[in-house]
C-alpha positions in Angstrom: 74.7 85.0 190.6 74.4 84.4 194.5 77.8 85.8 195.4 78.5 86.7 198.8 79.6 90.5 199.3 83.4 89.7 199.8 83.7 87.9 196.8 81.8 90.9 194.9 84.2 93.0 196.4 87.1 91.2 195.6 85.8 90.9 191.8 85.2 94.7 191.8 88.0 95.7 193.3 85.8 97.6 195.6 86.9 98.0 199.3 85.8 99.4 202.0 88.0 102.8 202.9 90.3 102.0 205.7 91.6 104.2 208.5 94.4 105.0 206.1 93.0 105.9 203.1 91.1 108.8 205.2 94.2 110.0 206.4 95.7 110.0 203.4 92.9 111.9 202.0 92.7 114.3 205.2 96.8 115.2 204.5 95.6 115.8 201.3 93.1 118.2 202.0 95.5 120.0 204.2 98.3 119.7 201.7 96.4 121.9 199.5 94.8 124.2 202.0 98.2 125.3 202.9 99.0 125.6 199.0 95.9 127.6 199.1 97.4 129.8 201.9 100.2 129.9 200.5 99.3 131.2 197.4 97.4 134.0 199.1 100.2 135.0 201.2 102.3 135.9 197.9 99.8 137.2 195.7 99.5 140.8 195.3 96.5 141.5 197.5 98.5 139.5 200.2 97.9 142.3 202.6 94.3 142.1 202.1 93.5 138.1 202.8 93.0 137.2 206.0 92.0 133.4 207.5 88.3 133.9 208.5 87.6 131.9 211.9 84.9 131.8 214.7 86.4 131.7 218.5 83.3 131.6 220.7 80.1 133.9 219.2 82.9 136.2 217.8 84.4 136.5 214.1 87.9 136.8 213.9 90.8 138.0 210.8 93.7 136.1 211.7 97.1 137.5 209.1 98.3 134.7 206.8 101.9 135.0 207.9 100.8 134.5 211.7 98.4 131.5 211.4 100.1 128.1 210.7 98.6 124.6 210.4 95.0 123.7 210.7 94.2 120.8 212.3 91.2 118.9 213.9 90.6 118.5 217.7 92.6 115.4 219.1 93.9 114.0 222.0 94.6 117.1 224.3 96.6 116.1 227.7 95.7 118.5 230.3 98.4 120.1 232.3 97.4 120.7 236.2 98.4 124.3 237.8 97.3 126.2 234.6 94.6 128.6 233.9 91.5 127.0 232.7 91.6 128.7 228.9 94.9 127.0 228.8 93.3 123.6 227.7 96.6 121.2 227.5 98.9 120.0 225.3 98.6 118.1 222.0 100.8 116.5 219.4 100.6 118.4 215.6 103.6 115.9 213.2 105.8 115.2 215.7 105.6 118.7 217.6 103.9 119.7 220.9 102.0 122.4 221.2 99.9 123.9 223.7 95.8 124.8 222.8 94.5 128.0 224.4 90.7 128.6 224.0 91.4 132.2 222.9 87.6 132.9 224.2 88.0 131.8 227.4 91.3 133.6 227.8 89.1 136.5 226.5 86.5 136.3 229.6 83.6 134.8 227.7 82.1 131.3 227.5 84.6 128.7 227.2 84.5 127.3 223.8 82.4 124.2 222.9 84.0 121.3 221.4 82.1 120.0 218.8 83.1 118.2 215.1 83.8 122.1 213.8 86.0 122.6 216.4 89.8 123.2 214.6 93.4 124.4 216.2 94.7 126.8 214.0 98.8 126.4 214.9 100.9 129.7 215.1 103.2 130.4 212.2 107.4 129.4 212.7 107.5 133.4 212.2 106.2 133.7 215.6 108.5 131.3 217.5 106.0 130.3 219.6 104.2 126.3 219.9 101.0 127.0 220.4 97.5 126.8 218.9 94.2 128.4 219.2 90.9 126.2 219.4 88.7 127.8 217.0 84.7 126.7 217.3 84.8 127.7 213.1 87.3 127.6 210.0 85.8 129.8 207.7 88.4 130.1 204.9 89.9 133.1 203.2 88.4 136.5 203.8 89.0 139.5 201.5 89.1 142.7 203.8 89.0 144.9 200.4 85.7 143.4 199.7 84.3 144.4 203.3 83.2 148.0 205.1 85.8 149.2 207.7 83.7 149.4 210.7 83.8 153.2 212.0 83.7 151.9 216.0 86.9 151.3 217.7 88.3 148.0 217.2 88.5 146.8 220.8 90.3 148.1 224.0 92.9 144.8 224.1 96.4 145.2 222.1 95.6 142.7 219.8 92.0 143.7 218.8 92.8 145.2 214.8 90.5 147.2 212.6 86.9 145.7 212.5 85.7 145.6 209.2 81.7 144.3 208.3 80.9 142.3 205.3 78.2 142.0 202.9 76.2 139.4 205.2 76.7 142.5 207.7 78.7 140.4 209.8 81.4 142.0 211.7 85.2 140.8 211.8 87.8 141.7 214.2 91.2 141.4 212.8 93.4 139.3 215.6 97.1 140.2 216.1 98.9 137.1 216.8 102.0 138.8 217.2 100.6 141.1 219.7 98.9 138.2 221.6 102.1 136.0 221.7 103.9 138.9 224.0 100.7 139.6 225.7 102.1 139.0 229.6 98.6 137.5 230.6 99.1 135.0 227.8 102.3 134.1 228.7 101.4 133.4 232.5 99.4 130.2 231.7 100.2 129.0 235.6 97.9 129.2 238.4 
């Protein structure tokens, strides 16, 4: 049987995945990561789950009620006047919201953007449209399974407790709610 490939196809029903067929399976992936954070929020060791991310060289805790949608780098329009960390505006479903490179904003090494590279959306609780480029997603961390960290968690108001796991890597919880009425964050403008 000499049959071209589209013909085997068609007799296979095999096709090639299409642009929307990887969506669909992307909004899937997210539909049940936020299941999966959902799920966490309201369990009974809520208070001890935390989003596990990278920003920069540093590993962050970010609270389940403060961090919204996770989404992957997109278009980002750049807005002139604004402080460099403040890396534009993008569209997440519909709504605008500006990206911060939360390591830049910190003072060190702008972060890289690379296929890793994720905007981890505020929560509605925190009233605020924004995101925060993240070079890492690292998924759910359990601070009861970690060592609290005996140094002091940082001199900024939204450094947390630091806590070090069982790879002795150490996590900085992050404060969104702090960061959100942080007057340095809010003065994006030049």
């Amino acid at each position: 049987m000499n049959q071209p490939i589209s013909e085997l196809q068609a007799d296979t029903g095999f096709k090639k995945p299409d642009a929307t067929a990887r969506r669909t399976r992307l909004r899937e992936f997210q539909a049940q990561l936020v299941e999966r954070m959902q799920t966490a929020r309201s369990g009974e060791d809520a208070h001890l789950r935390r989003l596990g991310v990278v920003i920069g060289e540093s590993r962050w805790l970010l609270d389940l009620h403060a961090a919204g949608e996770i989404v992957s780098v997109g278009a980002i329009t750049n807005v002139p006047l604004t402080q460099a960390w403040f890396l534009g505006l993008t569209n997440i479903r519909g709504n605008l919201i500006s990206v911060i490179d939360f390591a830049g904003f910190m003072g060190a090494a702008p972060a890289a953007l690379d296929k890793d590279s994720r905007i981890v959306a505020f929560a509605p609780a925190l009233s605020f449209n924004s995101g925060l480029l993240v070079s890492r997603v690292l998924g759910l961390r359990n601070t009861g399974e970690m060592q609290a960290d005996p140094q002091s968690p940082g001199d900024t108001p939204w450094s947390g407790k630091r806590y070090v796991d069982r790879e002795s890597q150490v996590w900085t919880e992050l404060d969104l709610f702090s960061v959100v009425q942080d007057s340095q964050f809010l003065h994006v403008g030049l």
